[in-house]
C-alpha positions in Angstrom: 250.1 221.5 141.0 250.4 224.5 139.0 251.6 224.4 135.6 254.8 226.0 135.5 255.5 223.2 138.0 253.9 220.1 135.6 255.5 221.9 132.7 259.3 221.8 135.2 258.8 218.2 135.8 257.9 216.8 132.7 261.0 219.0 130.8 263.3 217.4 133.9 262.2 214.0 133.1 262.3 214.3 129.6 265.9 212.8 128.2 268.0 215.4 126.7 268.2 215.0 122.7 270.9 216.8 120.9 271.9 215.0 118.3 272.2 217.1 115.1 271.4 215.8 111.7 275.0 215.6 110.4 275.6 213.3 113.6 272.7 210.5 112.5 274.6 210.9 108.9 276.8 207.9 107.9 281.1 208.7 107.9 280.7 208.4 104.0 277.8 210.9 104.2 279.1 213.1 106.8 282.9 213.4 104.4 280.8 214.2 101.4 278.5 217.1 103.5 281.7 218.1 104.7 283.3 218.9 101.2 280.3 220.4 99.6 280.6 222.8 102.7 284.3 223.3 102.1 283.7 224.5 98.2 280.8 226.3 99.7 282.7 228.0 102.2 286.1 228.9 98.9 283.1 230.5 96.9 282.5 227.6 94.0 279.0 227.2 95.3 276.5 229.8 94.8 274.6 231.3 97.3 274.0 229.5 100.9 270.0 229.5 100.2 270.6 227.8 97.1 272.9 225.2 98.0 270.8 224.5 101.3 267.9 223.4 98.5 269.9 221.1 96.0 271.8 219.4 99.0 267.9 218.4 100.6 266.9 217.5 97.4 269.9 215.6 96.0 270.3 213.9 99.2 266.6 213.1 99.6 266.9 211.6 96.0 269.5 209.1 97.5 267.2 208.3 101.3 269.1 210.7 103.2 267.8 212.8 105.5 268.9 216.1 106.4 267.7 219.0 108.3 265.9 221.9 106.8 266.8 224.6 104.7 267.5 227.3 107.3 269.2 224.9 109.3 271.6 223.7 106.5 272.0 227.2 105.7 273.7 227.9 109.2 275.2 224.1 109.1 277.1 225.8 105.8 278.1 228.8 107.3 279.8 227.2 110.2 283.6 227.1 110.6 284.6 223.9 112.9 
């Protein structure tokens, strides 16, 4: 068997995982994300690089576990 074919069925047999941080997050958790990313997103914030940083680290400092900073940076800039 050749590998693109091992590599085909292994990624066909391997479940599907797209569960986002901010999904594994709490409802209390997930609200309070949500409104630091509203104030972000009206400009009482800072920069997007910034805030990605103290939300890790102030979350970390109560056991939560986000995502990294590039990813929180995008998580920030969305608009759903």
């Amino acid at each position: 068997m050749s590998l693109a074919d091992r590599v085909a069925e292994r990624a066909r047999a391997k479940p599907v995982r797209q569960v986002g941080f901010f999904s594994r997050l709490s409802p209390e958790h997930q609200a309070e994300l949500l409104e630091v990313r509203r104030r972000f997103q009206s400009g009482g914030l800072g920069s997007a690089s910034a805030l990605a940083d103290l939300l890790i680290e102030e979350a970390a400092a109560d056991g939560i576990e986000l995502c990294g900073p590039q990813g929180l940076r995008v998580w920030l800039a969305r608009r759903d």
